[in-house]
C-alpha positions in Angstrom: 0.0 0.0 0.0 1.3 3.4 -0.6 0.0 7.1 0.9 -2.0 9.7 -1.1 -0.2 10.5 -4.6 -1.1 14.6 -3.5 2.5 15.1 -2.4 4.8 17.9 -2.6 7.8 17.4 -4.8 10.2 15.1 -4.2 13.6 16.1 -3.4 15.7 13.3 -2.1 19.1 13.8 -0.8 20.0 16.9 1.0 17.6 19.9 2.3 18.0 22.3 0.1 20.6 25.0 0.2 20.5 26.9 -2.8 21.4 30.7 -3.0 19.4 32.8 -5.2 22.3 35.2 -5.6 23.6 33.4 -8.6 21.6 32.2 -11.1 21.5 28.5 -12.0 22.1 28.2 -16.2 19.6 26.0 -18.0 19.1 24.5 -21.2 15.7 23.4 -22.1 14.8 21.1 -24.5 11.7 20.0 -25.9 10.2 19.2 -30.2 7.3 21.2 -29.5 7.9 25.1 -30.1 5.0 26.2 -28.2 6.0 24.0 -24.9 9.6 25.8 -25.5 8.7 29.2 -25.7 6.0 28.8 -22.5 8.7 27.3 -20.4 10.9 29.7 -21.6 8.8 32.3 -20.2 7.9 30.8 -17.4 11.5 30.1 -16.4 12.3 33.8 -17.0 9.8 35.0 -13.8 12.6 33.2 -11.5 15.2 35.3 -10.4 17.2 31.6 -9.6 17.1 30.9 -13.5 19.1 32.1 -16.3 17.7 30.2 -19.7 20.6 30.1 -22.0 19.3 27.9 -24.7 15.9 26.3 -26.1 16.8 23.3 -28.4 14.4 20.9 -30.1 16.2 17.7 -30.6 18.2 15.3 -28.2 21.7 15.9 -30.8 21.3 20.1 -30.3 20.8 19.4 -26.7 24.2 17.5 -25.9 25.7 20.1 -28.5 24.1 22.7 -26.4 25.6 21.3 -23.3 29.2 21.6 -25.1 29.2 24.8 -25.6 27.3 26.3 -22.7 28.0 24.3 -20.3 25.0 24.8 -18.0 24.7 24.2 -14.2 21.3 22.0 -15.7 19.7 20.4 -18.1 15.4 20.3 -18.6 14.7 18.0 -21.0 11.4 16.2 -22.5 11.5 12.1 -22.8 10.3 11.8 -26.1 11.8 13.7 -28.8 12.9 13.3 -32.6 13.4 10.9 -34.1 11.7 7.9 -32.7 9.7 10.2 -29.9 9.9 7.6 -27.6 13.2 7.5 -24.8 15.6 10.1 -26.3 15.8 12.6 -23.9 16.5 9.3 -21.3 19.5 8.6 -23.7 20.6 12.1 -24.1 20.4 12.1 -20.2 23.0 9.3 -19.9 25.3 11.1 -21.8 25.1 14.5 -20.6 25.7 12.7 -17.0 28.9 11.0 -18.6 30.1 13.3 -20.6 29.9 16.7 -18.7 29.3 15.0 -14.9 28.7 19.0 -13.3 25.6 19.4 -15.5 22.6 17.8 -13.4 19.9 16.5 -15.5 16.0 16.8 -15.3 13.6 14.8 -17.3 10.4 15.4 -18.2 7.1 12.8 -18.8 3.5 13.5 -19.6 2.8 9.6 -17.6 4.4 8.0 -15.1 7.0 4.9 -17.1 9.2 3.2 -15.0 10.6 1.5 -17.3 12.2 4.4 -18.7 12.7 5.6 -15.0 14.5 2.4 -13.8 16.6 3.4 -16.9 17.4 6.8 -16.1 18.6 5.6 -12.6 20.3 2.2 -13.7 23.6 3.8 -12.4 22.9 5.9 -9.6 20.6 8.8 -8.9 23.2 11.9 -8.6 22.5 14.6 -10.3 19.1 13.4 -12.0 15.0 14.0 -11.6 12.4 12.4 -13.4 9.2 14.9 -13.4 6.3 14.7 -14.6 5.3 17.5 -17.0 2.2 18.7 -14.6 5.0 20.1 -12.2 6.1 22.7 -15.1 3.3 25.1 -13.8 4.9 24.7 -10.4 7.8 27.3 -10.7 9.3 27.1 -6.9 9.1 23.1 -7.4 10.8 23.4 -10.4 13.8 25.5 -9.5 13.9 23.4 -6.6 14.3 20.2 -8.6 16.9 21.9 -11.0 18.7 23.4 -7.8 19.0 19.9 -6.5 20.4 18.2 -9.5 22.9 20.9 -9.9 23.8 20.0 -6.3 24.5 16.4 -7.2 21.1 15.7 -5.5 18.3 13.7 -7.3 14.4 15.1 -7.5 11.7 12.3 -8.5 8.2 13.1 -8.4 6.4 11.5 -6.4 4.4 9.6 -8.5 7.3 8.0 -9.9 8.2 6.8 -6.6 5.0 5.4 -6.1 5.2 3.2 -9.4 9.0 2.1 -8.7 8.2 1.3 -5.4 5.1 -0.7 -5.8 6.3 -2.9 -9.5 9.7 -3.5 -6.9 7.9 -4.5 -3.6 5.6 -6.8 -6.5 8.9 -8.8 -7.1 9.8 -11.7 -5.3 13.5 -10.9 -4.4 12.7 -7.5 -3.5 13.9 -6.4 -0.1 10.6 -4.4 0.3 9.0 -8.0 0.8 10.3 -8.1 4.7 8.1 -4.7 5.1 4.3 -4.6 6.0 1.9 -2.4 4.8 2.5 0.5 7.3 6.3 0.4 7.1 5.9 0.2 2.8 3.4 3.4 3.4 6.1 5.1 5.9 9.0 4.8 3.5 6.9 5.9 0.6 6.2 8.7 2.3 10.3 9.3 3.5 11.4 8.3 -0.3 8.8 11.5 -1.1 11.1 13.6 0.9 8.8 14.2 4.0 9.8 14.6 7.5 8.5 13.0 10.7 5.9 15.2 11.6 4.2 15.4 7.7 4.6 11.7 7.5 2.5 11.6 11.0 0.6 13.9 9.6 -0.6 12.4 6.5 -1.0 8.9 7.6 -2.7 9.9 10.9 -0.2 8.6 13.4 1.5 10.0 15.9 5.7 10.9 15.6 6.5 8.1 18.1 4.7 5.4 15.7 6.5 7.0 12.7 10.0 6.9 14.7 9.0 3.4 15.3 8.4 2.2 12.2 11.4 3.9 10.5 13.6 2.0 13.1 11.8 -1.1 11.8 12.5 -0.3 8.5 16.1 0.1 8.9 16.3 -3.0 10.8 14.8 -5.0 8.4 17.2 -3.6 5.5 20.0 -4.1 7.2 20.5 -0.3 7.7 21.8 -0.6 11.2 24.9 0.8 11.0 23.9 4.3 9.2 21.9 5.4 12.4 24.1 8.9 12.3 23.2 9.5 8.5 20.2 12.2 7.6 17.3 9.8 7.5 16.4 11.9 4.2 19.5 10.4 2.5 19.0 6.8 4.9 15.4 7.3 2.6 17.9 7.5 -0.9 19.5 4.6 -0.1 16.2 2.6 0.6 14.9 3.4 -2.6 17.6 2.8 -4.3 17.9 -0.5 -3.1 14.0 -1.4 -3.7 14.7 -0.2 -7.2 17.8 -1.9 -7.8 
């Protein structure tokens, strides 16, 4: 079972620290002109962003990256030619090839495939959003802030669907977990604290601390006791998602 897929943006890995007193450089790429030029203009109200390139296909984008060199990368999933997992691809590389420049993708559905993918080696430096957060602004520099940071930022939703096709597989470690404890680190992979995840499951912050420990004990997690539990959280999820 999983909590209420109403959640704020997920940011996991470290609060965020960002200083709006230099702007973060972007590069934005999507095929559709319209999308470009209304995220263009909607990334030009922040104050955090400077936009220094709108490209349309997943070759000008890594080109972009060459010769800008952003701080981040916003890019669509499907783009020419095949419209299907470019952007995914042209993630990867960006991530190899120029490893400063964070990387955030964009989906119109949640497809885990392509999001197991994405995070085959690691989450650093990459989000996976879907394209409903775009009218969100703050959430959106927040996500591009964290990558930059060599944080990750997946939407919620996205956690929900990688968590529940893992805990469906047999070998997953999420299979030692009950129901609660599944809906407790959902809610921690979502990038909540104690008091919203009591909050939003209708517990009190002893049960929460309670089950956390649990869920730690059960994963073996024992020995990280002095680490942030929103990065313990990271390395939960990265384990159910292999």
């Amino acid at each position: 079972m999983v909590g209420s897929a109403e959640r704020d943006q997920v940011v996991l890995t470290t609060p965020p620290v960002y200083s709006a007193e230099m702007a973060l450089r972007v590069v934005f790429a999507d095929d559709n002109l319209l999308v470009r030029e209304g995220v263009a203009a909607l990334l030009a109200e922040s104050d955090e962003i400077e936009l220094v390139d709108t490209v349309g296909d997943p070759h000008s984008l890594v080109k972009s990256v060459g010769e800008h060199r952003p701080d981040a990368v916003l890019t669509d999933i499907r783009m020419p030619p095949t419209h299907t997992n470019e952007g995914i691809e042209a993630a990867k590389r960006i991530r190899a090839e120029f490893p400063d420049t964070g990387v955030v993708v964009l989906s119109q559905y949640v497809e885990d495939d392509y999001a197991l993918d994405l995070l085959a080696d690691g989450v650093a430096g990459l989000g996976y959003l879907l394209k409903e957060r775009i009218s969100d602004l703050d959430e959106l520099v927040r996500a591009l802030g964290e990558v930059t940071r060599g944080g990750s930022a997946l939407d919620p939703k996205v956690v929900e669907a990688l968590l529940a096709r893992r805990s469906t597989d047999a070998h997953s470690p999420l299979q030692v977990l009950n129901d609660r404890e599944r809906e407790v680190l959902q809610e921690m992979a979502s990038g909540r604290n104690n008091a919203t995840i009591a909050k939003t499951l209708f517990m009190s912050e002893r049960a929460v601390e309670k089950h956390i420990g649990s869920i730690f004990s059960k994963l073996g997690l024992n020995d990280e006791t002095e680490v942030n539990r929103r990065v313990m959280a990271v390395l939960v999820f990265r384990d159910a998602v292999g």
